[in-house]
C-alpha positions as CSV (number, residue, x, y, z in Angstrom):
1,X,94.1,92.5,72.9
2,X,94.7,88.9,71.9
3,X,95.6,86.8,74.8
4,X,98.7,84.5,74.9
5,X,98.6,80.7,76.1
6,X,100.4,78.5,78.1
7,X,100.8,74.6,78.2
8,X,101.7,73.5,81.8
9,X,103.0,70.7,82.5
10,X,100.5,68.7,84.2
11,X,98.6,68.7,80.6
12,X,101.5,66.2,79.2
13,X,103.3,65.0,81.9
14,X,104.4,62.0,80.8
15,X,106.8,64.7,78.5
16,X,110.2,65.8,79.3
17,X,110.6,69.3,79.3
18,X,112.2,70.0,76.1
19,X,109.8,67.5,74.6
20,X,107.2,69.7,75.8
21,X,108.3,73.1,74.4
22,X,108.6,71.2,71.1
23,X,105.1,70.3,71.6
24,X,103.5,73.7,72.7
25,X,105.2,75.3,70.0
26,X,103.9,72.8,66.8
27,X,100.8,73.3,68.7
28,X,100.7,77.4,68.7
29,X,101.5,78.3,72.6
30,X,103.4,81.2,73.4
31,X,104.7,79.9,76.3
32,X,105.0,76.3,78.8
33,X,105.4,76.3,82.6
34,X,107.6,73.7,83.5
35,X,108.1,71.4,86.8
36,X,111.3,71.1,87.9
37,X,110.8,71.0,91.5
38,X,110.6,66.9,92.1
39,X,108.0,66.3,94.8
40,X,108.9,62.6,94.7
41,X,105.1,61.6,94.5
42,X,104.3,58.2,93.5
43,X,104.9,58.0,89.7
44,X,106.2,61.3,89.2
45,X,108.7,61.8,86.6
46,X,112.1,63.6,87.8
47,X,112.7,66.8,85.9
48,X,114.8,68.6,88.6
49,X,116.9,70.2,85.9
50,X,119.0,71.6,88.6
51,X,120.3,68.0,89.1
52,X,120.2,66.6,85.2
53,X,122.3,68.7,83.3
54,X,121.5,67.0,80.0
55,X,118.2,67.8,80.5
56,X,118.6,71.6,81.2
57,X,120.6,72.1,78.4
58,X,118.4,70.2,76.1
59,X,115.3,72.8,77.5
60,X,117.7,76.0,77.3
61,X,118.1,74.9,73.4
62,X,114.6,73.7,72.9
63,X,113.0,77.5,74.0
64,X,115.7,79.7,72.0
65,X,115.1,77.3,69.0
66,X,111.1,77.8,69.4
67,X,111.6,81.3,71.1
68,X,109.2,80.0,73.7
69,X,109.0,81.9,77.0
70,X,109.1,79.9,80.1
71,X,106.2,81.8,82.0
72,X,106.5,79.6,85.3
73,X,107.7,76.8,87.6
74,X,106.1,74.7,90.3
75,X,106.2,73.3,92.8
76,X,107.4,75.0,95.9
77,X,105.0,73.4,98.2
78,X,105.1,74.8,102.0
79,X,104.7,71.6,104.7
80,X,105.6,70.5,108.0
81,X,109.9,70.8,108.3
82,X,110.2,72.2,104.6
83,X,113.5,73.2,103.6
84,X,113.4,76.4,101.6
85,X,116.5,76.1,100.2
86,X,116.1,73.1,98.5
87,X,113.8,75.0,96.2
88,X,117.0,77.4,95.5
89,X,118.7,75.6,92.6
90,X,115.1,75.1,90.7
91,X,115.1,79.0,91.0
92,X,118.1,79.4,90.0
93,X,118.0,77.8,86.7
94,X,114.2,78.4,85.9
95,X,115.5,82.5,86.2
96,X,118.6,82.2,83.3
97,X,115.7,79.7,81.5
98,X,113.9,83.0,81.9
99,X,110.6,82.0,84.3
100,X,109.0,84.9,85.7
101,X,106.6,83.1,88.2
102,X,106.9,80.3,91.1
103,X,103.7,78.2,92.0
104,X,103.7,77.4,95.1
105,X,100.7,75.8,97.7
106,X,99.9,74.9,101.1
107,X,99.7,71.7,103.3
108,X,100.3,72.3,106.5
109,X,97.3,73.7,109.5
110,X,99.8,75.6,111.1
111,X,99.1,79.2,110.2
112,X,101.3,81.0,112.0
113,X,104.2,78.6,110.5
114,X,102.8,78.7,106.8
115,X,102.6,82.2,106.8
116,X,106.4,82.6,107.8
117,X,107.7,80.3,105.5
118,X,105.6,82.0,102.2
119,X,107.2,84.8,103.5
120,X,110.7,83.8,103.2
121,X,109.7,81.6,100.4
122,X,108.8,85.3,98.6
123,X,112.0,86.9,99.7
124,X,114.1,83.9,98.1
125,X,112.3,84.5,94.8
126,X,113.1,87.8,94.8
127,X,116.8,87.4,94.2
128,X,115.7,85.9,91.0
129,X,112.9,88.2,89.8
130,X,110.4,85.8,90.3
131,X,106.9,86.1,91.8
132,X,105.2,83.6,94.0
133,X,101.7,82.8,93.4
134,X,99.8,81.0,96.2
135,X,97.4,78.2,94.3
136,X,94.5,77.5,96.7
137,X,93.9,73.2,96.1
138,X,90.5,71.8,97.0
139,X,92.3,69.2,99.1
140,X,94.9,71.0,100.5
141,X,94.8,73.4,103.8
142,X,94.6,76.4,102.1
143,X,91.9,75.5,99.7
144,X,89.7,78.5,99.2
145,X,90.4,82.2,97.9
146,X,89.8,83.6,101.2
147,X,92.3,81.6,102.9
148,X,94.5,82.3,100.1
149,X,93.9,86.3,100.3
150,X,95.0,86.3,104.2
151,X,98.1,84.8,103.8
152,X,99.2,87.1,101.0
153,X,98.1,90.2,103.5
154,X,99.8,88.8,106.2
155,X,103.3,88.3,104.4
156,X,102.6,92.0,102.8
157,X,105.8,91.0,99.6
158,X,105.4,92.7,96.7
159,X,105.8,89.8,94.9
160,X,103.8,87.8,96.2
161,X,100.6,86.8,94.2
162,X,97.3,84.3,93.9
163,X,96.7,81.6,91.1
164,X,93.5,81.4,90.1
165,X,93.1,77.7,88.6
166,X,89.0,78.0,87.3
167,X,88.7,74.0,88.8
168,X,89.4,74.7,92.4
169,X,88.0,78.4,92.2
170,X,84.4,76.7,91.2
171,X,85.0,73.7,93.1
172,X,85.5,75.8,96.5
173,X,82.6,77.9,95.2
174,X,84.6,80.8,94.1
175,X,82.2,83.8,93.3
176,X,83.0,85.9,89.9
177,X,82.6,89.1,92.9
178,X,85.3,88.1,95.2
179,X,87.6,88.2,91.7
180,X,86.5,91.7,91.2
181,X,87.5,92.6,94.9
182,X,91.0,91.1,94.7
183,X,93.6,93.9,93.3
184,X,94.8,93.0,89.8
185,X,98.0,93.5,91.1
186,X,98.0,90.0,93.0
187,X,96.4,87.9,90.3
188,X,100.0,87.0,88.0
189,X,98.9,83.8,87.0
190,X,95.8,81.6,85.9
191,X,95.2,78.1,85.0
192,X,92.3,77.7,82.6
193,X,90.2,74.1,82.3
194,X,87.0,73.3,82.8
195,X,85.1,70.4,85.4
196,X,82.1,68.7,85.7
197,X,78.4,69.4,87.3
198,X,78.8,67.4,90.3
199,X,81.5,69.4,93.1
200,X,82.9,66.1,95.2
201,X,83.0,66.1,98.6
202,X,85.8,63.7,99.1
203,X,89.1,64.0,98.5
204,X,90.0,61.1,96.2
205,X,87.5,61.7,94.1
206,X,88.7,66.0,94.3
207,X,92.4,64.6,93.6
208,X,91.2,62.0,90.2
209,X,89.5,64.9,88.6
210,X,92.0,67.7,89.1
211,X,95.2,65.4,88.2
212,X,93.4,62.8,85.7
213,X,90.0,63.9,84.4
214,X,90.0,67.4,83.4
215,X,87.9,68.9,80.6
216,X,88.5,71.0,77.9
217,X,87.7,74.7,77.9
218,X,83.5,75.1,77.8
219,X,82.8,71.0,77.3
220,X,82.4,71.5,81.5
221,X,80.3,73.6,83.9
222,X,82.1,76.0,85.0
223,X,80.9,79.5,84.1
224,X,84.8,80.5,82.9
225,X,83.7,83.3,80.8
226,X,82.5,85.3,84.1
227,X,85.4,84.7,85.9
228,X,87.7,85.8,82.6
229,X,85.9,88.9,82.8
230,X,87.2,89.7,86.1
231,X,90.6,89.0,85.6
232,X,93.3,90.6,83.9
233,X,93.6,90.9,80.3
234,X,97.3,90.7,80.5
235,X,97.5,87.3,82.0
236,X,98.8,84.6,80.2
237,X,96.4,81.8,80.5
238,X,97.8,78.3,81.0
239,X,95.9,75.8,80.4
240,X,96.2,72.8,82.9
241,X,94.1,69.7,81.3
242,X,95.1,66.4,82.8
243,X,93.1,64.0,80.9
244,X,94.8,60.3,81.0
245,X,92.0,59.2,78.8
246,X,92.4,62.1,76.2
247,X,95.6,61.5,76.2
248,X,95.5,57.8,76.0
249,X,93.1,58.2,72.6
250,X,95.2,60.8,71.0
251,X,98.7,61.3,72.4
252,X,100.3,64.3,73.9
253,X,100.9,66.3,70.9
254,X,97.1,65.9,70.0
255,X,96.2,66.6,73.8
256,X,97.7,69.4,73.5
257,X,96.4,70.9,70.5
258,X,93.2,70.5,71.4
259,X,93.3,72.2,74.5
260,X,94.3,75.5,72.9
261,X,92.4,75.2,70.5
262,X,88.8,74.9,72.5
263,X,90.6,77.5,74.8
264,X,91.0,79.9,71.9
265,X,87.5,79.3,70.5
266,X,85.5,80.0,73.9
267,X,87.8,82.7,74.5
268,X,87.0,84.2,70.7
269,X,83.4,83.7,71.7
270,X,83.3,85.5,74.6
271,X,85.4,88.1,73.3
């Protein structure tokens, strides 16, 4: 079967969210995965839609016009003192936008407090037919696919699932075996770019490559073809390539182009 694509945000975020659907779809996407959760990290742009109805109604017109579908949202982050509810709004209109999946990670060592609030976290995206997919970050607390596994059999929700981003799966050494050993069921979402050789060991240098300095699909070393294999056919594969110097040479339009089109190629390849 021929696999559909996603352009997530972090590829062009300098690009409002309409402007972005107007871009994946000139560029061939089937789908985008917006951020409309606003972590208020320095330099982040605010696309809380929930609070900038301009905005919102600009995106609702941009996907029917492009028949787009809005495959997910991010990013419901658990910490210290987090406030579910805060995340409700984002929920609520990323579900009549028509999202289907909520990223969400961890940065808090408290386990027994992490595990409670994915819980919950779960249960509130189930009012909206949304699943919530736990992304395990190299410099986060839960930063490996084992760590990642025990909190999803630990909050037991049938909608509760694990993101496998091919960066942080080969930078915390991520074998194609434990793929194969993780029901299909659980793996709803998957970010596809690829890295360089060297794995860093500390955490600015983790944090410049996965926001700034990603590469396109087989120009890297990670072996993405055997972790493809193991995963499911029927995933939509969004490709997450933050490249400020990419984009800097050819703009976001072009940035985006080309990372579906050396995603398609090494996927034809490998087919």
């Amino acid at each position: 079967m021929e696999r559909e694509f996603s352009l997530a945000h972090l590829t062009v975020l300098g690009c409002s969210p309409p402007e972005m659907v107007y871009i994946a779809a000139m560029a061939g996407y089937q789908h985008v995965g917006l951020r409309p959760i606003y972590m208020g990290l320095p330099g982040e742009p605010n696309y809380a839609l929930a609070e900038l109805p301009e905005m919102l109604s600009l995106t609702k017109a941009a996907l029917e016009e492009t028949g787009l579908g809005l495959n997910d949202i991010e990013l419901a982050r658990i910490v210290d003192g987090v406030d579910l509810e805060r995340y409700e709004p984002a929920f609520e209109v990323s579900a009549m936008l028509g999202a289907k999946h909520v990223i969400s990670s961890i940065w808090t060592s408290n386990k027994p407090y992490y595990i409670e609030k994915f819980g919950q976290l779960c249960e509130l995206a189930a009012q909206y037919g949304m699943t919530v997919n736990l992304e395990f970050v190299t410099w986060a607390e839960v930063k490996n696919l084992k760590d990642a596994c025990e909190v999803l059999q630990a909050v037991n929700c049938r909608n509760a699932g694990v993101l496998i981003d091919t960066l942080h799966a080969h930078r915390s050494r991520v074998s194609p075996h434990e793929l194969a050993n993780i029901p299909n069921n659980w793996i709803k979402l998957v970010h596809l770019c690829d890295g360089p050789v060297k794995i860093p060991t500390d955490r600015e240098s983790l944090i410049f490559t996965g926001r700034e300095a990603r590469n396109y699909v087989g120009e890297g070393a990670i072996d993405i073809a055997a972790y493809l294999a193991r995963l499911p056919q029927t995933v939509v594969l969004s490709l997450e390539i933050p490249n400020l110097a990419r984009v800097k040479a050819y703009g976001y339009a072009e940035h985006a182009r080309r990372c579906l089109v050396t995603a398609k190629e090494y996927v034809a390849r490998r087919a």
